[in-house]
VEXDO-454076 format. One record per residue (C-alpha): residue number from 1; residue in three letters; x, y, z. Coordinates in nm, 4 decimals, decimal comma. Each point is the difference from the previous one (the first is absolute). Example, Ala and Ser with C-alpha at 12.3 -4.5 7.8 and 13.67 -1.06 7.14 Angstrom:
2
  seq  type         X         Y         Z
    1   Ala    1,2300   -0,4500    0,7800
    2   Ser    0,1370    0,3440   -0,0660
END
This chain:
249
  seq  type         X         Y         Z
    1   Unk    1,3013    2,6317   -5,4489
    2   Unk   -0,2083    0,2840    0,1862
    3   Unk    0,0651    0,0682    0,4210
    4   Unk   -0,3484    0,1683    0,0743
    5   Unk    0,0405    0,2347    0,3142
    6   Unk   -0,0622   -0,2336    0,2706
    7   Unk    0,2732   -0,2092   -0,0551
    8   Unk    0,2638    0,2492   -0,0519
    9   Unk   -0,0854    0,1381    0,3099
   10   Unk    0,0709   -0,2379    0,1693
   11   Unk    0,3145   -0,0730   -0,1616
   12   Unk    0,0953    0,3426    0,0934
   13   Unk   -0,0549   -0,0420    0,3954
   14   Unk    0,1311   -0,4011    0,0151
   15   Unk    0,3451    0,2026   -0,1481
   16   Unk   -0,0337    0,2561    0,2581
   17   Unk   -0,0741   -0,2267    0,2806
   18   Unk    0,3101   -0,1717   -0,0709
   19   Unk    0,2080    0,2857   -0,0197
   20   Unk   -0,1134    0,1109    0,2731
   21   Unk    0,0286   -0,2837    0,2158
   22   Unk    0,3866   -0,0115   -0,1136
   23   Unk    0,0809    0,3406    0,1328
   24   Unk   -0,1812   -0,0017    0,3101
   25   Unk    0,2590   -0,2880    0,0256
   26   Unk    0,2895    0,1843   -0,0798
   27   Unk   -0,0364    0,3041    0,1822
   28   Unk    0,1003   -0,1620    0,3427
   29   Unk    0,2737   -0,1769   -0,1476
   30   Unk    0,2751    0,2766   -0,0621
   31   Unk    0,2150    0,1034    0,3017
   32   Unk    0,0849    0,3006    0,1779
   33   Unk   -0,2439    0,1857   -0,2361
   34   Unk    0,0811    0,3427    0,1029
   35   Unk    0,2890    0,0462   -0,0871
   36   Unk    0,1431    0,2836   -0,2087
   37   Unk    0,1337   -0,1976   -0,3207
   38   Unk    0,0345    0,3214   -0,2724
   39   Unk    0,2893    0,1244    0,2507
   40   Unk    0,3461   -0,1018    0,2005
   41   Unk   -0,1077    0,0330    0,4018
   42   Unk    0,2583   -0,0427    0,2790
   43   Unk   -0,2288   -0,0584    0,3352
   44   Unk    0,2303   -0,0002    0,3681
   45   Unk   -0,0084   -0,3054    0,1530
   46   Unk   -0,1083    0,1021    0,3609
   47   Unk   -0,2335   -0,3246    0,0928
   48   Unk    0,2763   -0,2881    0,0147
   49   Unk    0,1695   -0,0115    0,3958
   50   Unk    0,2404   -0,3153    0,0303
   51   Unk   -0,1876   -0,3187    0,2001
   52   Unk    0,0241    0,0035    0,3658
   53   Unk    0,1168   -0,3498    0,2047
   54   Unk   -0,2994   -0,1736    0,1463
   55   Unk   -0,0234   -0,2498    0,2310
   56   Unk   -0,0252   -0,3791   -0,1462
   57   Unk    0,2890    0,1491   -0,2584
   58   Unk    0,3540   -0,2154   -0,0666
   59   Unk    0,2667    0,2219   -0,0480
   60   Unk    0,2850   -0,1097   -0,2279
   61   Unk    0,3265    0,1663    0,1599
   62   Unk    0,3582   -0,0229   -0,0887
   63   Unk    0,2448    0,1628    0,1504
   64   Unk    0,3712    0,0636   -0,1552
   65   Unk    0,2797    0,1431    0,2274
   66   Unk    0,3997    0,0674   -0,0193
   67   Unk    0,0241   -0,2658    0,3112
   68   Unk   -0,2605   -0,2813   -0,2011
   69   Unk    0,1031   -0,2822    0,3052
   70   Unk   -0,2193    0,1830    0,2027
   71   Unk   -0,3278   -0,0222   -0,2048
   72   Unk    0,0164   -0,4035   -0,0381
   73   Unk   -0,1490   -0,1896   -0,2780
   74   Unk   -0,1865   -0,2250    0,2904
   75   Unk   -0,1376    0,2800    0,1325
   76   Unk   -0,1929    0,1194   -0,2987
   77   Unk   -0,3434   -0,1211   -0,0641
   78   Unk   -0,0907   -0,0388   -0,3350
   79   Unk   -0,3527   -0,0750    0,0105
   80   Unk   -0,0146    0,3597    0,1492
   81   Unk   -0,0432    0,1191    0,3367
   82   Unk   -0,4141    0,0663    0,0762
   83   Unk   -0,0729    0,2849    0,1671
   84   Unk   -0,2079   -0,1279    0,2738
   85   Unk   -0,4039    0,1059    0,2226
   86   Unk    0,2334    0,2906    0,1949
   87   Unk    0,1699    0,1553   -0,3436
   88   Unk    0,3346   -0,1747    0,0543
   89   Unk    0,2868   -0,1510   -0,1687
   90   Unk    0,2455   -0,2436    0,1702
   91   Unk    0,3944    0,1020   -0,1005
   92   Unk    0,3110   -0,1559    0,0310
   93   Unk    0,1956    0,2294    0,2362
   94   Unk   -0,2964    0,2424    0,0504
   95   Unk   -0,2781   -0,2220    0,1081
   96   Unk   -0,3327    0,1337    0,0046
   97   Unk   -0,0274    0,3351   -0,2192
   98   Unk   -0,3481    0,2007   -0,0895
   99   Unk   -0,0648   -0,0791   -0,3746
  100   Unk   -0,3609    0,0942   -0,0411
  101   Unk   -0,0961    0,3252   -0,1461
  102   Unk    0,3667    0,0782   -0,1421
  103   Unk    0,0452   -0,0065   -0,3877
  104   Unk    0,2899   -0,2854   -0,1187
  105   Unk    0,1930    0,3508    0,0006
  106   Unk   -0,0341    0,0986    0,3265
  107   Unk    0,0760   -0,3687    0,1494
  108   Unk    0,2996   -0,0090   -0,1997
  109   Unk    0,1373    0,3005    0,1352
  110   Unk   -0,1147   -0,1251    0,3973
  111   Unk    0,1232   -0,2713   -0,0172
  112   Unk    0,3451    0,1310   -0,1796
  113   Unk    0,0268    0,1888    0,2813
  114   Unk   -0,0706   -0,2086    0,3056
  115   Unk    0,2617   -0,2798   -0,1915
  116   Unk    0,2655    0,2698   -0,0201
  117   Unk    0,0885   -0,1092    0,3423
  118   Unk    0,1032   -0,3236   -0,0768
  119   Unk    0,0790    0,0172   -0,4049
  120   Unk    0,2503    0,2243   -0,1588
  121   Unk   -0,2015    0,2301   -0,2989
  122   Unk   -0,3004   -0,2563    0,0490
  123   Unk   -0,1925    0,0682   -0,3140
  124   Unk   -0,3644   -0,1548   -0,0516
  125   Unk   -0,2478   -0,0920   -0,2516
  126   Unk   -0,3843   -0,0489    0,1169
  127   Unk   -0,2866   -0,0674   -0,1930
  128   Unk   -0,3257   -0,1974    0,0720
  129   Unk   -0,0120   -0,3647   -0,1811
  130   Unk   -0,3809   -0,0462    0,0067
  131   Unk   -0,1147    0,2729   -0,1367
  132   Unk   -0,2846   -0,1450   -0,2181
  133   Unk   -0,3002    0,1191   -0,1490
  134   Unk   -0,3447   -0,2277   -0,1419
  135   Unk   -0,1549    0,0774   -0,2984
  136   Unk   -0,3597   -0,2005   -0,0003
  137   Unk   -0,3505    0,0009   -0,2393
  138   Unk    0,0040    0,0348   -0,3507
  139   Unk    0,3695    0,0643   -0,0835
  140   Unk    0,1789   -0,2103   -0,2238
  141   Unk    0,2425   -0,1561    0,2344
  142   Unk   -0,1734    0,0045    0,3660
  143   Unk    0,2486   -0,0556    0,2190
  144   Unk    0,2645    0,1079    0,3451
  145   Unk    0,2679    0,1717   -0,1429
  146   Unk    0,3659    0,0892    0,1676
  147   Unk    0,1045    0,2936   -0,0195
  148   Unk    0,3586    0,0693    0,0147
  149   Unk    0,0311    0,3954    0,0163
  150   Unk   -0,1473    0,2499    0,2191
  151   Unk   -0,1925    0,1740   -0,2794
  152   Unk   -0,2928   -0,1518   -0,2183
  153   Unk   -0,2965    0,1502   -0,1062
  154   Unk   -0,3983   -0,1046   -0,1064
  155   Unk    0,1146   -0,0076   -0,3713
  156   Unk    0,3051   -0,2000    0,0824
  157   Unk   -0,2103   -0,2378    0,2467
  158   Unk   -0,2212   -0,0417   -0,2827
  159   Unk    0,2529   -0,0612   -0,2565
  160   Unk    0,1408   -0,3060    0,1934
  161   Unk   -0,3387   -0,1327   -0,0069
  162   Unk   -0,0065    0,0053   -0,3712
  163   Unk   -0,2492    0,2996   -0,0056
  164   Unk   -0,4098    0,0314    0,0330
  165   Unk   -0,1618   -0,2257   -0,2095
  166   Unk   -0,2601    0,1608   -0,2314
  167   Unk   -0,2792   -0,0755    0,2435
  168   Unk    0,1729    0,1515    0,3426
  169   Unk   -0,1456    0,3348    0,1009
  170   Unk    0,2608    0,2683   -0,0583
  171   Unk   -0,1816    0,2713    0,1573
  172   Unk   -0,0756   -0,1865    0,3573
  173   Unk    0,3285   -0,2250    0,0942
  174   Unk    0,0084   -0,0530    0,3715
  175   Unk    0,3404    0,0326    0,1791
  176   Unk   -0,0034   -0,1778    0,4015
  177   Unk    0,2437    0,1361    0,2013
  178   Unk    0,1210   -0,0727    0,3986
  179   Unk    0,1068    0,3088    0,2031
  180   Unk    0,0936   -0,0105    0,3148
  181   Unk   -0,2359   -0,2927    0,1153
  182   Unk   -0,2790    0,1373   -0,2476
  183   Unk   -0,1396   -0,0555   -0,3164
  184   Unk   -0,1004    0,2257   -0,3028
  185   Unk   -0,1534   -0,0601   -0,3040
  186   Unk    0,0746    0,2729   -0,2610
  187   Unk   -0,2086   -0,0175   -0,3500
  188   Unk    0,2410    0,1509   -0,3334
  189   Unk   -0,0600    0,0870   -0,3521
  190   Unk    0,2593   -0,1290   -0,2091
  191   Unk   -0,2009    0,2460   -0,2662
  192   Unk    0,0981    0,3376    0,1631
  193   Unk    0,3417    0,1181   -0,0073
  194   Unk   -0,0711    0,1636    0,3786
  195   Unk    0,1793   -0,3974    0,0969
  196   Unk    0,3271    0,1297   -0,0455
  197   Unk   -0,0935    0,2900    0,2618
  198   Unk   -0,1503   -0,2244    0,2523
  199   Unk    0,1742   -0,1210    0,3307
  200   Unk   -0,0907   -0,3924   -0,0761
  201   Unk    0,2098    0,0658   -0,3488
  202   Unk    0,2873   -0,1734    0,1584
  203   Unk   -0,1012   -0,3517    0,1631
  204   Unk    0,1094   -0,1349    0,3513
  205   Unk    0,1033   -0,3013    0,1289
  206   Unk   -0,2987   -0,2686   -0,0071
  207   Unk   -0,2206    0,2245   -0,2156
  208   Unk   -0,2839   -0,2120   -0,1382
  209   Unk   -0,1628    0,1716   -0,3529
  210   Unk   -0,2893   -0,1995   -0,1245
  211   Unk   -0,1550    0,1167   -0,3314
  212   Unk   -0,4027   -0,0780   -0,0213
  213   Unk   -0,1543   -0,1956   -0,3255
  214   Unk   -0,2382    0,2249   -0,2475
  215   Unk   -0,3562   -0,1269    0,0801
  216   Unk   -0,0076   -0,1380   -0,3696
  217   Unk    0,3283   -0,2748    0,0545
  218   Unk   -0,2560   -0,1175    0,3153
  219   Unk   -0,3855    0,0372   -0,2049
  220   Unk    0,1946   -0,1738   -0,3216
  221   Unk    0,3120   -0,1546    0,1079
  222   Unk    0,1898    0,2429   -0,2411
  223   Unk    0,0244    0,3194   -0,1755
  224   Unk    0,0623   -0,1525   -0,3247
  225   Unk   -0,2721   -0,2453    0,0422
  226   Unk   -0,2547    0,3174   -0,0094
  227   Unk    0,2243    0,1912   -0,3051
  228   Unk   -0,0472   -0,3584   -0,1808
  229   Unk   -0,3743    0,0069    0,0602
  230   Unk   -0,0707    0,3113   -0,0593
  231   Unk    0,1670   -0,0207   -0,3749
  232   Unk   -0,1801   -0,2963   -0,0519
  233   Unk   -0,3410    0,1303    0,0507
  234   Unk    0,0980    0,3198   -0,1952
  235   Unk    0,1067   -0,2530   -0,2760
  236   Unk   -0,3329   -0,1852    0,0559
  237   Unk   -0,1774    0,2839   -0,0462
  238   Unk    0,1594    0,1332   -0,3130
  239   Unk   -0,0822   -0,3334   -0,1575
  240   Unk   -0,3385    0,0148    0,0972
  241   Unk   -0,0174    0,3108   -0,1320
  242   Unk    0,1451   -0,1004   -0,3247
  243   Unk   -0,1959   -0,3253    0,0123
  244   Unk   -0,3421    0,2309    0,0204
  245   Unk    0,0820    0,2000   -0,2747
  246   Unk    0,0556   -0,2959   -0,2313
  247   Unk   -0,2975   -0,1390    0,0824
  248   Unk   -0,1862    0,2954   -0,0582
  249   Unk    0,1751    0,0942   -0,3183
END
């Protein structure tokens, strides 16, 4: 069976469309892409500061003392206590007490001191109970997730969601964030290491992070869908090919 020329020409450049369609694929898959594998690096973290308290926030607060009847169980809320419009908390024996703008340290150690008054070595725990972050577009698991720490990052936000699909743009993920009555949209490349550097590493509370479709899920409903068709037609062509020669023989 003789291949004249022609044919195995094009042969040659169906193969090398293929391949070439497969790692024009790939090469926006890989994460954090500059990173220095062939050695050990130790980077200082200098881009995480702890979360703030912001109004529309419920504090969870407990408060333990050598003189406990004077902290009562009725006058604990456990659904939290909101920090209100003004940037204040209601207390038992304190009453109205600044919250915004503190960190969960800070309060504890305010309002440790204002209960020191009434409580013998009052000592308090603070932390903010809807601290939750949404994970949205083509993730695995789009959904609102609660956060129970102070400390959680893009990667981790994204690993709660099950990861990127296949299809989600790594190189253009969109974080929304609310500042002080304002809004910012930040764009991130989960293919350059320079995330771990930047100051939107570390998420806040009711961070949004929506990862955009590749054009090809929306033009053919899939990414596999174009990988199946364009094997097929390689495959149709080799049997043409083959079919040709045969014919010709």
């Amino acid at each position: 069976m003789n291949i004249n020329n022609r044919t195995l020409l094009l042969l040659i450049l169906s193969i090398t469309f293929l391949a070439a369609s497969s790692c024009n694929s790939y090469k926006n898959i890989p994460y954090f892409q500059n990173v220095n594998r062939s050695n050990t690096v130790n980077e200082k973290i200098d881009n995480y500061s702890p979360l703030t308290i912001q109004k529309q926030d419920i504090l969870g607060i407990t408060v333990t003392s050598l003189n406990p009847d004077a902290w009562k169980d009725d006058s604990v809320k456990p659904n939290g206590y909101l920090v209100d419009m003004n940037g204040n908390i209601q207390l038992p024996l304190v009453g109205s007490m600044k919250a915004e703008g503190f960190t969960t340290n800070d309060l504890q150690q305010q309002i440790a001191s204002k209960l020191a008054t009434y409580l013998k070595e009052p000592s308090v725990n603070v932390r903010i109970m809807n601290f939750k972050i949404s994970v949205i577009g083509d993730v695995a698991h789009p959904n609102v997730y609660q956060i129970l720490n102070e400390r959680v990052t893009v990667p981790e936000a994204l690993g709660l969601a099950g990861d990127l699909n296949i299809t989600g743009l790594r190189n253009n993920v969109l974080l929304i964030r609310e500042v002080n009555g304002n809004r910012q949209y930040v764009n991130i490349d989960l293919t350059s290491a320079d995330l771990f550097k930047s100051p939107y590493y570390y998420l806040k509370n009711n961070d949004v992070i929506y990862v955009q479709p590749d054009k090809t899920k929306s033009n053919s409903g899939d990414r596999s869908y174009r990988t199946i068709s364009l094997v097929l037609g390689a495959l149709s062509l080799v049997a043409t090919i083959v079919l040709t020669a045969v014919v010709n023989k």
